[in-house]
TORMAR-390745 format. One record per residue (C-alpha): residue in one letter; y, z, x. Coordinates in nm, 2 decimals, padded with zeros to 4 digits, always signed. Each point is the difference from the previous one (the first is absolute). Layout:
residues N
<A,<Y,Z,X>>,
...
***
This chain:
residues 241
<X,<+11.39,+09.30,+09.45>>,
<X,<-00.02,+00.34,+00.23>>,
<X,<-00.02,-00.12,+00.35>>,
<X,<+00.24,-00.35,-00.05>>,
<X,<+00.36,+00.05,+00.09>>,
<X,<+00.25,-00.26,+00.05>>,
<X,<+00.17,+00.18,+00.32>>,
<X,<-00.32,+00.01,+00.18>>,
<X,<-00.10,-00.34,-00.03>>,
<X,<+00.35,-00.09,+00.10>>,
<X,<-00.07,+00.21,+00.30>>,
<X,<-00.31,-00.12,+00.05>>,
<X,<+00.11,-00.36,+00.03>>,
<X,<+00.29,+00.08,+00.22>>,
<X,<-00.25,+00.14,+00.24>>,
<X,<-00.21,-00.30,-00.03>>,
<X,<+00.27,-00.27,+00.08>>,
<X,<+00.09,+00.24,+00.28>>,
<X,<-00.33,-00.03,+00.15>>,
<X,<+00.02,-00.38,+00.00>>,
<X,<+00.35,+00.00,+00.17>>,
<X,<-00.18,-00.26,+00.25>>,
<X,<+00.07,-00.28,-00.30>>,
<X,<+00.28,+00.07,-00.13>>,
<X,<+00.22,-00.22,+00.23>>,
<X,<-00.21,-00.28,-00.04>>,
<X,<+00.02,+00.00,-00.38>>,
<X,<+00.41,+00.08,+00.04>>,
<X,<+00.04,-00.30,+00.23>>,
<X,<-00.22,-00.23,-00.30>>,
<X,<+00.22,+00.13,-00.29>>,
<X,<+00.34,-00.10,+00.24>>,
<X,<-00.15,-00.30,+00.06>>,
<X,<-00.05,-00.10,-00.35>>,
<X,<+00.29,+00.20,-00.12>>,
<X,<+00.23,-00.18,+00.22>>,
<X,<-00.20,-00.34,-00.02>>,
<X,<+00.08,+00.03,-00.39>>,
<X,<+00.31,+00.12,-00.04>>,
<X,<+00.19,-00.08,+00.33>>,
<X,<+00.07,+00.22,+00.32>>,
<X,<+00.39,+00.12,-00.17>>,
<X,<-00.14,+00.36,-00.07>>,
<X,<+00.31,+00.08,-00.26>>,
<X,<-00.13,-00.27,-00.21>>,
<X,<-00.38,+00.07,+00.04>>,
<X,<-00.14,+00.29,-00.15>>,
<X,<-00.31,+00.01,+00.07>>,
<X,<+00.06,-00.06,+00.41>>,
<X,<+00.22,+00.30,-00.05>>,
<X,<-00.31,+00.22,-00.15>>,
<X,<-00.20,-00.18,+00.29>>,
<X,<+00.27,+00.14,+00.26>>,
<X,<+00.04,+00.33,-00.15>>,
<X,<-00.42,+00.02,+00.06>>,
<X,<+00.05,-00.14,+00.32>>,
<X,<+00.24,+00.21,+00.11>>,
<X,<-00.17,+00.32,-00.18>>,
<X,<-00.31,-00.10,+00.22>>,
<X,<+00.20,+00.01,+00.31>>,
<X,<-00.02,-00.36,+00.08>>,
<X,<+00.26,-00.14,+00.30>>,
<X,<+00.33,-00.12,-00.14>>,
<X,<-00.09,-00.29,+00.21>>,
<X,<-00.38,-00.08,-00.13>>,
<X,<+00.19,+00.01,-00.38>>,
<X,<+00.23,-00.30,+00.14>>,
<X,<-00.26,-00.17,+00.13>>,
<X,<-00.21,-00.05,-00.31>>,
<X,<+00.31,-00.07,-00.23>>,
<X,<+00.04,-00.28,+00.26>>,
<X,<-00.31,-00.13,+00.03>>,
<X,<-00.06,+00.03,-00.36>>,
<X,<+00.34,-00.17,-00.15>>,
<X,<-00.07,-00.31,+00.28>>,
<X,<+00.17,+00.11,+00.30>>,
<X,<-00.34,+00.01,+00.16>>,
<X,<-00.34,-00.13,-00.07>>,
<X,<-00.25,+00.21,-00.19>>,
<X,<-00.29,+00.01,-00.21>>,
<X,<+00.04,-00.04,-00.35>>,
<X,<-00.14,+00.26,-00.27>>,
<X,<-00.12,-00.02,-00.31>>,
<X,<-00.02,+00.27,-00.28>>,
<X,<-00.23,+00.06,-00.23>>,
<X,<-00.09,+00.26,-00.23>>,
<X,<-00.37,+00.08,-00.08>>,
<X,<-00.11,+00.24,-00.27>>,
<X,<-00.35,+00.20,-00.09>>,
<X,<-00.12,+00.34,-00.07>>,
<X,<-00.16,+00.24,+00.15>>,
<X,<-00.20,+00.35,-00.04>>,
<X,<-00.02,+00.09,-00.35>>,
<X,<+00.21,-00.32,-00.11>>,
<X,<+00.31,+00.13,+00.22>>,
<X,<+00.23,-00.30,-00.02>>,
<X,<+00.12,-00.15,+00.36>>,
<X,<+00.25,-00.24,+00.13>>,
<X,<+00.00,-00.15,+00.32>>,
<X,<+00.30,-00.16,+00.15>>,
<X,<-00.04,-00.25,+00.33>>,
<X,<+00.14,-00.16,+00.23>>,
<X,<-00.17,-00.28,+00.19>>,
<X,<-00.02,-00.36,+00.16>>,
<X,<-00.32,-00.02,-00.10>>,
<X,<-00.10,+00.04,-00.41>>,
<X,<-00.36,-00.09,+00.09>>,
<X,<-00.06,+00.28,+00.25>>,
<X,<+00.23,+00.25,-00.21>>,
<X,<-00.21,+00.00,-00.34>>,
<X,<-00.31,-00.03,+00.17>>,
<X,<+00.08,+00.35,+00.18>>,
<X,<+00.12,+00.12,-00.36>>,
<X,<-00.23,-00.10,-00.18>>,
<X,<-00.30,+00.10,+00.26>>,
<X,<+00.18,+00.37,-00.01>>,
<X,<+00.01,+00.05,-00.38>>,
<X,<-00.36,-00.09,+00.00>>,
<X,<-00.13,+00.17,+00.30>>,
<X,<+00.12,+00.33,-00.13>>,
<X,<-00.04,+00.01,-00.37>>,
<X,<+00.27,-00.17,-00.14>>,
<X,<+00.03,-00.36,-00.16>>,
<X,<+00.30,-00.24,+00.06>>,
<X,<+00.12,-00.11,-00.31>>,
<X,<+00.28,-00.34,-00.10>>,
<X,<+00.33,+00.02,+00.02>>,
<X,<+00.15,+00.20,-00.33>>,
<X,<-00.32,+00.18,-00.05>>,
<X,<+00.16,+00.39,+00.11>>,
<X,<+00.37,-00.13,+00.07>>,
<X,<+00.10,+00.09,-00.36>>,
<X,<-00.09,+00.34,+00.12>>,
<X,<+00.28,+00.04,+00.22>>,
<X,<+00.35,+00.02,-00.02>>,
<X,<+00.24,-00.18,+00.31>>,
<X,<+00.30,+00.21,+00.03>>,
<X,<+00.23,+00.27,+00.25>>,
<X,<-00.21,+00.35,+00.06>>,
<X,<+00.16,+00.27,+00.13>>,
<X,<-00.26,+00.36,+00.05>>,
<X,<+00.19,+00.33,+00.06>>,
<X,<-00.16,+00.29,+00.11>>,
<X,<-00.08,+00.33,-00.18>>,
<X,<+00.28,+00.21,-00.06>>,
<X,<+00.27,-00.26,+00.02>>,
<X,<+00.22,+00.04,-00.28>>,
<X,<-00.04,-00.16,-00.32>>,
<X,<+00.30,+00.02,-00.17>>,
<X,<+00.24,-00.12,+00.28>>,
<X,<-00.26,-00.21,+00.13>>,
<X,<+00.01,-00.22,-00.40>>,
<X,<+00.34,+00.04,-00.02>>,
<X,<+00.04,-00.19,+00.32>>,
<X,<-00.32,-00.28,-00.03>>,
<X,<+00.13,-00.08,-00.37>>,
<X,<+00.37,-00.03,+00.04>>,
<X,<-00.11,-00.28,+00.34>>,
<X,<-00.22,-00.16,-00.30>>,
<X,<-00.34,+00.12,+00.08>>,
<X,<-00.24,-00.03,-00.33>>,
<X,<-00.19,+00.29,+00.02>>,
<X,<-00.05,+00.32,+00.17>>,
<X,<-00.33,+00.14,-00.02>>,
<X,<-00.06,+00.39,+00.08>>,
<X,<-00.42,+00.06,+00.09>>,
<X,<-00.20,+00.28,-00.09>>,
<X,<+00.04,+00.11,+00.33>>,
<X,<+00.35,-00.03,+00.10>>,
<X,<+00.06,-00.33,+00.12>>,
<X,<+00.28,-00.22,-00.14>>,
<X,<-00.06,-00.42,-00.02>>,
<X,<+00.29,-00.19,-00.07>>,
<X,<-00.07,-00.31,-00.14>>,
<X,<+00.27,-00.29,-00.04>>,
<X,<-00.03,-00.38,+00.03>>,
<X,<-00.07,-00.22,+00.31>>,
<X,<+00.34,-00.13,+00.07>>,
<X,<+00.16,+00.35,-00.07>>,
<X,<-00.24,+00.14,+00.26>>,
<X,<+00.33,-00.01,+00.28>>,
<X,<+00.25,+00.16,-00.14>>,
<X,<-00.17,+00.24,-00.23>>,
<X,<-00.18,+00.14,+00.33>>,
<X,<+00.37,+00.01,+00.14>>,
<X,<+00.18,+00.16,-00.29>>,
<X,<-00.32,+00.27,+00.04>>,
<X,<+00.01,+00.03,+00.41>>,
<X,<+00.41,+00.01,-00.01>>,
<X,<-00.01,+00.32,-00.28>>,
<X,<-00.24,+00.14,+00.27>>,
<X,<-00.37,-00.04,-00.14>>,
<X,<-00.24,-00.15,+00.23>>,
<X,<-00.29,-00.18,-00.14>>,
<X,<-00.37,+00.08,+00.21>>,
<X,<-00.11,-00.35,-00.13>>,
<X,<+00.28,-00.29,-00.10>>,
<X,<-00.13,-00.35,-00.07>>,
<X,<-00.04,-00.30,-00.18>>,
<X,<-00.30,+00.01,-00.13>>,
<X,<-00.31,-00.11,-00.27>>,
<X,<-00.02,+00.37,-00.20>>,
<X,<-00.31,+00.02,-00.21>>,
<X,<+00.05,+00.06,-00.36>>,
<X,<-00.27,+00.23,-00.11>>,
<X,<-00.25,+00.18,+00.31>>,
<X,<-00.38,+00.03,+00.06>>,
<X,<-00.08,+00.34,+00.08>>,
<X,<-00.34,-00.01,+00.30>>,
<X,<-00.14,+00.33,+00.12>>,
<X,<-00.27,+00.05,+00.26>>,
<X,<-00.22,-00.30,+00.11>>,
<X,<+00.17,-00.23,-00.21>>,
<X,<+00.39,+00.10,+00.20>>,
<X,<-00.20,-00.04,+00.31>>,
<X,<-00.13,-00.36,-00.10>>,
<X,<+00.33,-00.09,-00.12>>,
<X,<+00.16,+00.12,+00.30>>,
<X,<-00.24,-00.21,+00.19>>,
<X,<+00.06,-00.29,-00.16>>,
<X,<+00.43,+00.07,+00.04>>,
<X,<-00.04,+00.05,+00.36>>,
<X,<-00.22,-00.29,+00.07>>,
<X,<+00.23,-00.26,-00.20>>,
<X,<+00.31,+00.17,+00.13>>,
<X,<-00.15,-00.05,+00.36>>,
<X,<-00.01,-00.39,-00.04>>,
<X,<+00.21,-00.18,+00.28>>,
<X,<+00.19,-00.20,-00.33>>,
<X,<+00.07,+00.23,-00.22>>,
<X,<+00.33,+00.15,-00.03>>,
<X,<-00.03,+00.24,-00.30>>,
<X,<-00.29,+00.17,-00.25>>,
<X,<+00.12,+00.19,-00.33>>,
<X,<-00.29,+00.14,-00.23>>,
<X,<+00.00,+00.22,-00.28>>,
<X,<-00.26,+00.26,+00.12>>,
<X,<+00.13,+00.33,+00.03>>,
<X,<-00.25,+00.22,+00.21>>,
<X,<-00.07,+00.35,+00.01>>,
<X,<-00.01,+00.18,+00.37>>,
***
């Protein structure tokens, strides 16, 4: 659709999350706490602590503050316990949504969800109902102009499953979840480095919003994605500038 392209909502996003900078440490220090709470404070044997420290340290948090929460969260300290849960709903124009939490308190977190999806023209639906929509697995964005040949000779060889080259430029490397490490390595050492590397819920198929239904949806994003428990929002809307 004329006005909808993949790099600029990837941009778009960045520049969202980088306005909300003020929560990022507080949802790093949640994921390490349950990461490490989980799967045990030895970071060689805990992937996803070491995705949690690679955020952490990406954010610029103190070496020190990292410690402490591994600590505190693998018993070495006394600390609140969280809970995830996963809600699920849709949006503008039947734009699918997931919603990942943290919290120590399931009664406060849905009501905030659900009070969000309603408030701004969206309806929270039951666990499954837009989950099948989405695929969990390692993404990896390059940006226009990076090339394509090396770039797949590379992400393959490391055992990525797909590389994906947009209408406008932009390379997506797809691979699974427990690949995500050193397929992203293989890439950085050969000298290609990603503007967006994650583990992450990739939608399947898109829903493409223009005009006062992108601006509703975007509403809706930024008002879920401002809740004190959440920790992460994927959607399928793709929305024109």
């Amino acid at each position: 659709m004329a006005g909808h392209s993949k790099w600029a909502n990837i941009q778009h996003r960045k520049g969202r999350q980088d306005e909300k900078r003020g929560k990022v440490w507080t949802r790093i220090i949640r994921e390490i706490t349950v990461a490490a709470r989980q799967g045990g404070a030895d970071v060689s044997a805990n992937p996803r602590l070491r995705l949690a420290i690679e955020r952490a340290k990406a954010a610029n948090m103190p070496a020190d503050r990292i410690k402490y929460n591994i600590d505190k969260a693998s018993g070495a300290l006394e600390g609140i316990t969280y809970e995830e849960i996963r809600y699920e709903g849709y949006g503008i124009g039947g734009a699918a949504i997931i919603v990942d939490t943290m919290t120590d308190n399931r009664v406060r977190t849905v009501a905030e969800v659900r009070h969000a999806f309603s408030k701004y023209g969206g309806n929270l639906g039951t666990e499954g109902s837009v989950a099948f929509q989405f695929k969990h697995c390692g993404q990896l964005i390059f940006a226009p102009g990076t090339s394509e040949d090396k770039l797949m000779e590379v992400a393959l060889e490391a055992g990525a499953e797909d590389v994906i080259t947009g209408d406008d430029g932009a390379i997506e490397v797809l691979c699974a979840a427990p690949d995500y490490e050193s397929v992203r390595a293989a890439l950085e050492a050969a000298g290609f480095k990603p503007e967006i590397a994650e583990v992450t819920m990739r939608a399947e198929n898109s829903v493409a919003l223009e005009g006062e239904d992108a601006e509703r949806m975007q509403k809706l994003l930024d008002v879920i994605e401002d809740l004190d428990d959440v920790q992460a929002v994927f959607h399928n809307a793709e929305m024109a500038e």
